[in-house]
C-alpha positions in Angstrom: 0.0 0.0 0.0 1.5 3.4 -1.0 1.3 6.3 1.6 -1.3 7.7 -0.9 -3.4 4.7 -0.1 -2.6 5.1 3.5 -3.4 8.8 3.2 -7.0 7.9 1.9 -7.7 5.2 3.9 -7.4 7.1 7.2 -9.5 9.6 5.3 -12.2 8.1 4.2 -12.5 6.1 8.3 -12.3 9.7 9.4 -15.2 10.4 7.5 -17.1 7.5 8.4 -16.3 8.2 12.1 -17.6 11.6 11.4 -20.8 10.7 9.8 -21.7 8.4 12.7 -20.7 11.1 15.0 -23.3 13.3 13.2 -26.2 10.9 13.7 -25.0 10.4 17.3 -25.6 14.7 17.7 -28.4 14.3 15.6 -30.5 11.5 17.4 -29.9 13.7 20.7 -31.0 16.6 19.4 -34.0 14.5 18.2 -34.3 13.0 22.0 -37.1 15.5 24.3 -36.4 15.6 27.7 -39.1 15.0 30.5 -36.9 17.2 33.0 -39.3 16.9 35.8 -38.5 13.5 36.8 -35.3 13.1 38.2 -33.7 10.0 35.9 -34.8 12.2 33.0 -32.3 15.9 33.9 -29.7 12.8 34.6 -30.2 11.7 31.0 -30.2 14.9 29.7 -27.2 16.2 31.2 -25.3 13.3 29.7 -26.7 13.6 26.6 -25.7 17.0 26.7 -22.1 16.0 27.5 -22.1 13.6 25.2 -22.9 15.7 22.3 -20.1 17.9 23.1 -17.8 15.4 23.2 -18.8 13.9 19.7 -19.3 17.7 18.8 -15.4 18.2 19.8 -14.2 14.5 18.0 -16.1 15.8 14.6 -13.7 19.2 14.6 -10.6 17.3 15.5 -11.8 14.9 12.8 -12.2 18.0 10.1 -8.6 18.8 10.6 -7.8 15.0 9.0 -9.8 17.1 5.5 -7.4 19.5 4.3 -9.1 21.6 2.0 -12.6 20.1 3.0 -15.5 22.3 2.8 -17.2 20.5 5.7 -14.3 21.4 8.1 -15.3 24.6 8.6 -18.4 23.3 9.8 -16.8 20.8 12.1 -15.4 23.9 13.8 -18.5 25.5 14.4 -20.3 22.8 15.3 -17.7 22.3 18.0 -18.0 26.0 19.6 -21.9 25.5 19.5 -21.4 22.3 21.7 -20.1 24.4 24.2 -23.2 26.4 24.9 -25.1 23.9 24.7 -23.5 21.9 27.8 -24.0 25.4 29.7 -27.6 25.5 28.9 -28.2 21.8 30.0 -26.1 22.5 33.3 -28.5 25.6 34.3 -31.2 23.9 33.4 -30.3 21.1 35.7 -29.5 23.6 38.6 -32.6 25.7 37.8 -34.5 22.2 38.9 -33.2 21.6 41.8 
């Protein structure tokens, strides 16, 4: 195998990582919370942290696409995670 080969095989699994990552964000997104019983703010605040770390793996996973259009995206999706863990967090606290 030719490090061109290698080059685009660790590509194209970065990709796929980052596709399933996607889904992974997008099925909790998908997911609505029943925050007033007490397993359910548990849930959520892990699903929460759990999209930001998939959020964070898809940006380090954009840098593997030099030249990608997508990997500017990856970024962004990456800061947005960020507020997203904070609004789960007060909305936890805010509950009691």
């Amino acid at each position: 195998m030719t490090s061109h080969d290698t080059r685009q095989a660790t590509r194209e699994r970065a990709q796929t990582l980052s596709d399933r990552l996607r889904e992974l964000v997008a099925a909790i997104d998908a997911r609505i919370p029943h925050v007033e019983r007490e397993a359910e703010r548990r849930i959520a605040r892990d699903s929460g942290l759990l999209k930001t770390e998939a959020q964070e793996r898809i940006a380090q996973l954009g840098t593997v696409f030099v030249g990608d259009p997508h990997r500017r995206a990856a970024s962004d999706v990456g800061a947005a995670a960020a507020s997203d863990a904070c609004d789960l967090a007060r909305m936890d606290s805010d509950r009691g």
